[in-house]
Phi, psi and omega in degrees: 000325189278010182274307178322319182273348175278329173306266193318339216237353152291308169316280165323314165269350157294303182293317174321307162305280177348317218236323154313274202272010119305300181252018151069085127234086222287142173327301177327296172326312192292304175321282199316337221270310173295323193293328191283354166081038180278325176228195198241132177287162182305331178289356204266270162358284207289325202269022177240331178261067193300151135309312185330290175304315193271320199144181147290133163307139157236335192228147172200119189195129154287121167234200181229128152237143168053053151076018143257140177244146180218173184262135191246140167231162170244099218257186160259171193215183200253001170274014184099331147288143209246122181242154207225144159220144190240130192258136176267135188298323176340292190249313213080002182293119181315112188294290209203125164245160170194133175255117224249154185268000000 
């Protein structure tokens, strides 16, 4: 359990960082943005995009595409393969899957 909160907590500053220097949007911001229920917290996410279902996490990065933010994750699968799915942070709704070879 304490790997998890550290992975996320590696995580949490990974996006933060990602989303400043696209989009001039300080961690505060990002906070508030979850607190005001403009997006979904990461933890929100991950418990809807699970490893159990997906795989191992390997990737995690937030961007903005068409005036949206989304989550892009990255699972390993147990056949070896890699699947990326970009999520709208909003809603949790699934965007885009693709299975990489």
């Amino acid at each position: 359990m304490k790997t998890t909160y550290l992975f996320l907590a590696l995580v949490v500053g990974t996006i933060s960082g990602h989303l400043q220097a696209s989009d001039d949007l300080s961690p505060d911001q990002i906070r508030s943005m979850v607190k005001n229920g403009e997006i979904l917290s990461l933890d929100s996410i991950l418990s809807q995009y699970s490893e159990k279902k997906y795989g191992k996490l390997l990737d995690l990065e937030v961007k903005r595409e068409h005036q949206k933010l989304i989550y892009e994750l990255e699972f390993l699968r147990s056949d070896g393969r890699v699947i990326e799915l970009e999520i709208d942070a909003r809603n949790g709704q699934l965007l885009e899957q693709e299975i990489e070879d």
